[in-house]
TORKOL-4160 file (C-alpha; in steps of 0.2 Angstrom, whole numbers, padded with zeros to 4 digits, m for minus):
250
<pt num="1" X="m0083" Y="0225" Z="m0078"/>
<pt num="2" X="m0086" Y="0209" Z="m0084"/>
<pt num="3" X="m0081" Y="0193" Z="m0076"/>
<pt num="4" X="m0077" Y="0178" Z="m0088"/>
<pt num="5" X="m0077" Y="0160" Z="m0082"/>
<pt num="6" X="m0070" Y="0147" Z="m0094"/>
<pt num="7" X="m0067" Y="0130" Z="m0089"/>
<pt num="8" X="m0058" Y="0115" Z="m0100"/>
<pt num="9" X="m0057" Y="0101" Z="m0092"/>
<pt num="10" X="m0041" Y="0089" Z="m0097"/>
<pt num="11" X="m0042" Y="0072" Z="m0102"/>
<pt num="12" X="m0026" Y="0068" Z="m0103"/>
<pt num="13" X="m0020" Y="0072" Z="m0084"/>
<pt num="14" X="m0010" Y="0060" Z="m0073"/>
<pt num="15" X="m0013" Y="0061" Z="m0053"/>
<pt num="16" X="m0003" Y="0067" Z="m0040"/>
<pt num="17" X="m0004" Y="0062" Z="m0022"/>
<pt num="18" X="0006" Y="0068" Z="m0007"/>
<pt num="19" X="0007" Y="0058" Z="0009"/>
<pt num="20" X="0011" Y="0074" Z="0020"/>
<pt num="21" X="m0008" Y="0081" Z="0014"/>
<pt num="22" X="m0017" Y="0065" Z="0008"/>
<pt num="23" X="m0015" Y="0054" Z="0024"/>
<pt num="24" X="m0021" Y="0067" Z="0037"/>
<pt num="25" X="m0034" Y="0070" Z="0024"/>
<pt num="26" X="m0039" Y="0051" Z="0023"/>
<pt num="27" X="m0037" Y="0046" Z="0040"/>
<pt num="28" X="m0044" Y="0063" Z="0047"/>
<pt num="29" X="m0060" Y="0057" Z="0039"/>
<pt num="30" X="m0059" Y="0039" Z="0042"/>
<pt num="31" X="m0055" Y="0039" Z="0059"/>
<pt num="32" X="m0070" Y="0052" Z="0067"/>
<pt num="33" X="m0081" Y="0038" Z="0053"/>
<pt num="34" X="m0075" Y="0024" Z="0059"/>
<pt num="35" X="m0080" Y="0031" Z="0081"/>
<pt num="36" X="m0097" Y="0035" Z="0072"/>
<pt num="37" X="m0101" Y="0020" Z="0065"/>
<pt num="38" X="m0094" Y="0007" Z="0080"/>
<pt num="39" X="m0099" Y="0019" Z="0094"/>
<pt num="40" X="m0111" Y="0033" Z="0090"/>
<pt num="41" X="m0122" Y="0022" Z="0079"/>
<pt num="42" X="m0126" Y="0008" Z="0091"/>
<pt num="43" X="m0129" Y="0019" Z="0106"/>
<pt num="44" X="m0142" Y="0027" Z="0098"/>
<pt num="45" X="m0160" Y="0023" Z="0105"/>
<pt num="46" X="m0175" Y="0023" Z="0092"/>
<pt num="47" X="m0185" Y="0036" Z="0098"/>
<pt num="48" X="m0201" Y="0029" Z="0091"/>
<pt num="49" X="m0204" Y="0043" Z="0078"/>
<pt num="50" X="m0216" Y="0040" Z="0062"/>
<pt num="51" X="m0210" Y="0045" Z="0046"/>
<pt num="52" X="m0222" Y="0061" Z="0039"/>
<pt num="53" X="m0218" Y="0061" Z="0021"/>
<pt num="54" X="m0221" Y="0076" Z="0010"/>
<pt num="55" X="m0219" Y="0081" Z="m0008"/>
<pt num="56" X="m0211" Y="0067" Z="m0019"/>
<pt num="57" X="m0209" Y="0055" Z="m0003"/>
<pt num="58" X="m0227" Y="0056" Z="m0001"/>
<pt num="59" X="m0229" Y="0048" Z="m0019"/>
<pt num="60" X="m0220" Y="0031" Z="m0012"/>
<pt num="61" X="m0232" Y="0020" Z="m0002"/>
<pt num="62" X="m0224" Y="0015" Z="0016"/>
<pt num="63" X="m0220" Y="m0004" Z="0013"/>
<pt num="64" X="m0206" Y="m0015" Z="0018"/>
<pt num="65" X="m0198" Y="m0029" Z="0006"/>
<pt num="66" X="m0183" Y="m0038" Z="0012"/>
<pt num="67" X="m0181" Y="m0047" Z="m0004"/>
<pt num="68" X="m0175" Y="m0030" Z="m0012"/>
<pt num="69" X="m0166" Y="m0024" Z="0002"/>
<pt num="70" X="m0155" Y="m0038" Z="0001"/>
<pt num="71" X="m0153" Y="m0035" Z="m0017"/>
<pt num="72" X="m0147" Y="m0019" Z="m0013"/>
<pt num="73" X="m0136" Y="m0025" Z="m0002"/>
<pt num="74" X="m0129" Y="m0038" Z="m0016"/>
<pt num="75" X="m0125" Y="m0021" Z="m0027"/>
<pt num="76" X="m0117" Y="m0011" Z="m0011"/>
<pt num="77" X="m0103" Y="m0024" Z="m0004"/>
<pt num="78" X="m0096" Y="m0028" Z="m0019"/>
<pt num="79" X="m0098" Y="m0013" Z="m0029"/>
<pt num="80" X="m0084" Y="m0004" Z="m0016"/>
<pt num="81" X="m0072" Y="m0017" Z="m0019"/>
<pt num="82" X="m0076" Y="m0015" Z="m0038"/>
<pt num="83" X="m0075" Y="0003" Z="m0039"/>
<pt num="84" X="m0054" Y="0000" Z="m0032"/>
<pt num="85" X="m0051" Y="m0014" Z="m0042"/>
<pt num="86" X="m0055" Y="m0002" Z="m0058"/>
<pt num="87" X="m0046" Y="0013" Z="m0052"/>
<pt num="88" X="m0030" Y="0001" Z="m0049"/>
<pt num="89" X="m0031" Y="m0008" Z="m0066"/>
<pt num="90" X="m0034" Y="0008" Z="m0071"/>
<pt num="91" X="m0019" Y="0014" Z="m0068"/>
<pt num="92" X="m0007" Y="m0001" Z="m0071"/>
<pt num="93" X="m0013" Y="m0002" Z="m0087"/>
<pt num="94" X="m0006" Y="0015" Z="m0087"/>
<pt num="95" X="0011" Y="0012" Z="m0081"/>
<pt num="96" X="0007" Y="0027" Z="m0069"/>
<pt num="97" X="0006" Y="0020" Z="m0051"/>
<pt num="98" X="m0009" Y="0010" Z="m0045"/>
<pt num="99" X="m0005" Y="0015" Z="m0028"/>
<pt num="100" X="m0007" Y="0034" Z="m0030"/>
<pt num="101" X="m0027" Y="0031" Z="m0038"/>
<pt num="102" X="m0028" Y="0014" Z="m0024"/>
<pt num="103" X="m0027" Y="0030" Z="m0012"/>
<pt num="104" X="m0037" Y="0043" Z="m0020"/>
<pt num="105" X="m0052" Y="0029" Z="m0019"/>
<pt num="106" X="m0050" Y="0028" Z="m0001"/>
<pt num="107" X="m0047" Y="0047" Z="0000"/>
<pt num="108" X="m0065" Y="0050" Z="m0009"/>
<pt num="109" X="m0071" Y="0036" Z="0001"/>
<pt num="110" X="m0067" Y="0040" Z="0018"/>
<pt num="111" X="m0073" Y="0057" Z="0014"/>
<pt num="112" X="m0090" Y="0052" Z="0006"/>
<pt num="113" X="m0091" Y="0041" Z="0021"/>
<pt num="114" X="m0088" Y="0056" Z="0035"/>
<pt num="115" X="m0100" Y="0068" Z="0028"/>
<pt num="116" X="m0115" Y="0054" Z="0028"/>
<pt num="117" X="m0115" Y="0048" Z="0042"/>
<pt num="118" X="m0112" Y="0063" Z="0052"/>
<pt num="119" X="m0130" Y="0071" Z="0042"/>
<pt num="120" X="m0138" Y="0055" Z="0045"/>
<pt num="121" X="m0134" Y="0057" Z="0064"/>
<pt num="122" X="m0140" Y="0076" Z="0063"/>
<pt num="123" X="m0156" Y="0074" Z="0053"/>
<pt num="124" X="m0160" Y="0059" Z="0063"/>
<pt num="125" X="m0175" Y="0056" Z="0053"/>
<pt num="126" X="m0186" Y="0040" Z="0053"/>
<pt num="127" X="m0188" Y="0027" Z="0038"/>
<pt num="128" X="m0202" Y="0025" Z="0027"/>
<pt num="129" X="m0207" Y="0008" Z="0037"/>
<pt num="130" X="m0210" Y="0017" Z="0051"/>
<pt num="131" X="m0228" Y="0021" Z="0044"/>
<pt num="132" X="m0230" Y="0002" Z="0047"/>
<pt num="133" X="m0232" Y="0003" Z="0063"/>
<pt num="134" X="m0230" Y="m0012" Z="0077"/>
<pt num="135" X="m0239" Y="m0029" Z="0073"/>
<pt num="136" X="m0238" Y="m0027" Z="0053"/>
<pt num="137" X="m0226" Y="m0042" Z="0054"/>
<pt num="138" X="m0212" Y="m0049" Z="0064"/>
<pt num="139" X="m0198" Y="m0042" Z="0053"/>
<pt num="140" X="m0205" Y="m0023" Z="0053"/>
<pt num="141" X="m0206" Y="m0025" Z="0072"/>
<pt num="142" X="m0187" Y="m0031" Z="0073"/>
<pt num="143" X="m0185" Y="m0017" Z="0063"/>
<pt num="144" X="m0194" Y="m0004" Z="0074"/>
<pt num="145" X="m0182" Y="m0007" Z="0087"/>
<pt num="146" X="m0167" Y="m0004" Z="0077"/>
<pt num="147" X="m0157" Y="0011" Z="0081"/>
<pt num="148" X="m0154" Y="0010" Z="0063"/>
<pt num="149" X="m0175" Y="0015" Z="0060"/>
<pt num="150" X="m0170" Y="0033" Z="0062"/>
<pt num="151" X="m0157" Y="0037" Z="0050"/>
<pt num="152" X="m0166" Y="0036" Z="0032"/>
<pt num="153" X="m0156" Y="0053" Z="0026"/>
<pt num="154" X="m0147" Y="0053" Z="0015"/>
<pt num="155" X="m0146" Y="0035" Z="0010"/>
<pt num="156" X="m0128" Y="0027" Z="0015"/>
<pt num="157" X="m0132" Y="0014" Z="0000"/>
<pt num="158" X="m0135" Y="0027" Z="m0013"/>
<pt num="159" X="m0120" Y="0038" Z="m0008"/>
<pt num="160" X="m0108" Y="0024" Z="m0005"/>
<pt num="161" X="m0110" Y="0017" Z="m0022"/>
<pt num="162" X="m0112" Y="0034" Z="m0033"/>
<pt num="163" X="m0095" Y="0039" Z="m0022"/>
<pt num="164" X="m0088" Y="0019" Z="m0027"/>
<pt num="165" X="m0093" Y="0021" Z="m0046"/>
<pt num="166" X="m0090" Y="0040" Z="m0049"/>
<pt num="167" X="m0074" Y="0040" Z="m0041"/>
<pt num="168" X="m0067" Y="0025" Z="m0051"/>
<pt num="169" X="m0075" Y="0032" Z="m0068"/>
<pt num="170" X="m0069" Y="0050" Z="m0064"/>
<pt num="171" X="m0051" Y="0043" Z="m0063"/>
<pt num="172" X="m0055" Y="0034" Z="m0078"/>
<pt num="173" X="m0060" Y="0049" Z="m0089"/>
<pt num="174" X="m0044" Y="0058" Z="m0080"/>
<pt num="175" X="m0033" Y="0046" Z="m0089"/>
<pt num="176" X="m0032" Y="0047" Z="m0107"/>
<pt num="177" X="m0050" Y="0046" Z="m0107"/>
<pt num="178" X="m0058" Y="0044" Z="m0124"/>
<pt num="179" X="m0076" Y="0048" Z="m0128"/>
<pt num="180" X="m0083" Y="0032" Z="m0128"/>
<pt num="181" X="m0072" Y="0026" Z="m0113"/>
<pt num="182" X="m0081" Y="0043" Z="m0103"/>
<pt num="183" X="m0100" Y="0036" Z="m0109"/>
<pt num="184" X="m0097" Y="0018" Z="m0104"/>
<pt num="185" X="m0087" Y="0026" Z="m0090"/>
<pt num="186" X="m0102" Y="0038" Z="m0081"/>
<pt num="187" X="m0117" Y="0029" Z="m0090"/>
<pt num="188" X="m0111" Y="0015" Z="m0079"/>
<pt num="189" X="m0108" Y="0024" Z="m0064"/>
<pt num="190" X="m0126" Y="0030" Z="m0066"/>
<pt num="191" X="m0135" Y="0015" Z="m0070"/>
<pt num="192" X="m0128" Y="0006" Z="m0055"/>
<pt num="193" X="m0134" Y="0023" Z="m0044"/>
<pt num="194" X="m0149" Y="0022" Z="m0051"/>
<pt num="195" X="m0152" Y="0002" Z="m0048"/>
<pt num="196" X="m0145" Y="0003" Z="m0031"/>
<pt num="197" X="m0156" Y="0019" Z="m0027"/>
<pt num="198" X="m0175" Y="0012" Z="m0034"/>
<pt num="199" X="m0170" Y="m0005" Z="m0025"/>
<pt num="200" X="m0168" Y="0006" Z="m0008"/>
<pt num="201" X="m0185" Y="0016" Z="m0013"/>
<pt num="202" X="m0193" Y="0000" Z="m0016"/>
<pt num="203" X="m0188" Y="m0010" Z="m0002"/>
<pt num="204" X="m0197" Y="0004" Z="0011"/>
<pt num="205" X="m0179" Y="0008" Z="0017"/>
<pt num="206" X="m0178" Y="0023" Z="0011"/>
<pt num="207" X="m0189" Y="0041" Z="0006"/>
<pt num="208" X="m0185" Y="0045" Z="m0012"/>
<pt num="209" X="m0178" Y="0060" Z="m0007"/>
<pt num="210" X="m0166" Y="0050" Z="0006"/>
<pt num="211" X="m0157" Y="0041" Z="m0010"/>
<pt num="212" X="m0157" Y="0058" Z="m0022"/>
<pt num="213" X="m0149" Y="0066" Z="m0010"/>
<pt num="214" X="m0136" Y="0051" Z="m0006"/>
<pt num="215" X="m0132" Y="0048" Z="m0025"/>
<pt num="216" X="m0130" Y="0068" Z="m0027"/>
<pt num="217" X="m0117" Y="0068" Z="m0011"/>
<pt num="218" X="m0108" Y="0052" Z="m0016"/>
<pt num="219" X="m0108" Y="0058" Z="m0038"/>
<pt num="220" X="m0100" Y="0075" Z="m0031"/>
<pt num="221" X="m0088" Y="0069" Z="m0020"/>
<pt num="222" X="m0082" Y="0055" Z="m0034"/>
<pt num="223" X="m0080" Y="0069" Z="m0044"/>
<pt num="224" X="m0072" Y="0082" Z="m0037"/>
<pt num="225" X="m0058" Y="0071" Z="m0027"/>
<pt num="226" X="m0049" Y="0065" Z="m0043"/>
<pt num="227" X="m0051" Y="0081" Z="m0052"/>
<pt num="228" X="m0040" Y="0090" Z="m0036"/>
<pt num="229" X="m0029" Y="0078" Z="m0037"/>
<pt num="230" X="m0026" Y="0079" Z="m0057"/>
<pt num="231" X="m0007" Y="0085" Z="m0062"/>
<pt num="232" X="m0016" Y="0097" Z="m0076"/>
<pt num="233" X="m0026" Y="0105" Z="m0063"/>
<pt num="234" X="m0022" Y="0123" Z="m0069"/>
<pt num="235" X="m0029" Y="0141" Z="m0064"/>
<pt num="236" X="m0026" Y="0158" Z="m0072"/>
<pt num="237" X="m0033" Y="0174" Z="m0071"/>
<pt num="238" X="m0030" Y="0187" Z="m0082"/>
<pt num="239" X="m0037" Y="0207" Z="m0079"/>
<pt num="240" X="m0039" Y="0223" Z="m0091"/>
<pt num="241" X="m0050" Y="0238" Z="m0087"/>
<pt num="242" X="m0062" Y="0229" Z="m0098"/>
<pt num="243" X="m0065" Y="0213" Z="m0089"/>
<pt num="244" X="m0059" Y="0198" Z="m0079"/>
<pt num="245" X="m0054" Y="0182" Z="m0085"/>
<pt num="246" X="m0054" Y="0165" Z="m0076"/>
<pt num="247" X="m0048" Y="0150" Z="m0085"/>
<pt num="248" X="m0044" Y="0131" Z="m0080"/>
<pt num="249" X="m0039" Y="0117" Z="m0082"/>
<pt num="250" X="m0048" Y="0102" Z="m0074"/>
């Protein structure tokens, strides 16, 4: 027996979004991030570990440069009130609701959001600064006392923008997307990633790895939630004594 998979993915869909699933979904996400972040987070007590990179991390001299993690930071805050500001001129333009896309950003957000930090609190694992050690300056040693010094992965920077930027270009494709609205839509989705992830690396924030994993996460999650919620999203299977066919509509 052969089994067939087929996928088409529409570019014409509208969204749907229902309170009675959507909310629960949203705030059952948000909430258990939001008890992470203000009381989880801060009770944390740096353990003193060193970071022990291997493989591609080892390629990335430890270094700290505050000048770049502020940078990053000047990409990060405004990029998640971008990222809704497209999705819901995104859909006036359409005449199609900007409330149901305003809602499917926080949805993917709140999401993204829940999944990273509750891996960072589980990995537990120490920046790339910590190589530094005490004494190399008096804004690494600030730093070494951080609770924050032990929860390089994934990056929260890297996955909070892809999440913002894929999110708002997935919605964007979704919605009469034409091909060169999908190239300026993902290419710019990915080029922010990318800035956002090299200024991490480069500040001595994070390990490479931290902000591939954390762009992965956030892409895929940006991704995924306005495809589920896409009117089009359609599913059949057809079955012979020959084979099995699985076709959709995303």
């Amino acid at each position: 027996m052969t089994l067939l998979l087929s996928f088409a993915f529409a570019q014409d869909a509208a969204f749907t979004w229902d309170p009675a699933v959507d909310v629960p979904i949203t705030l059952g996400a948000g909430i258990p991030f939001a008890l992470m972040y203000t009381h989880a987070e801060p009770d944390l007590t740096p353990s003193g570990a060193v970071s022990e990179p291997r493989g591609i991390d080892a390629l990335v001299e430890p270094r700290y440069n505050g000048a770049h993690a502020k940078a990053s930071d000047l990409i990060l805050y405004p990029m998640m009130g971008i990222g809704l500001g497209f999705a819901i001129a995104d859909g006036v333009a359409d005449g199609e609701g900007a409330h149901t896309r305003a809602w499917i950003y926080m949805e993917s957000m709140a999401i993204n959001q829940l999944m990273t930090t509750t891996i960072k609190l589980a990995v537990d694992r120490p920046r790339p600064y910590t190589q530094l050690g005490p004494g190399t300056s008096d804004k690494v040693d600030e730093l070494l006392t951080e609770n924050d010094s032990q929860m390089s992965f994934p990056s929260g920077h890297a996955s909070t923008v892809a999440n913002s930027a894929f999110t708002a270009a997935r919605m964007w494709d979704l919605s009469n997307g034409t091909s060169t609205q999908r190239w300026v839509g993902y290419g710019s989705a990915t080029a922010v990633t990318v800035a956002v992830s090299v200024l991490r690396v480069t500040a001595g924030k994070h390990h490479p790895s931290d902000v591939i994993a954390g762009a992965v996460l956030g892409a895929s999650i940006g991704f995924l939630v306005p495809t589920l919620h896409a009117t089009e999203r359609r599913v059949a299977v057809n079955a012979s004594p020959e084979m099995v066919s699985v076709s959709g509509r995303f």
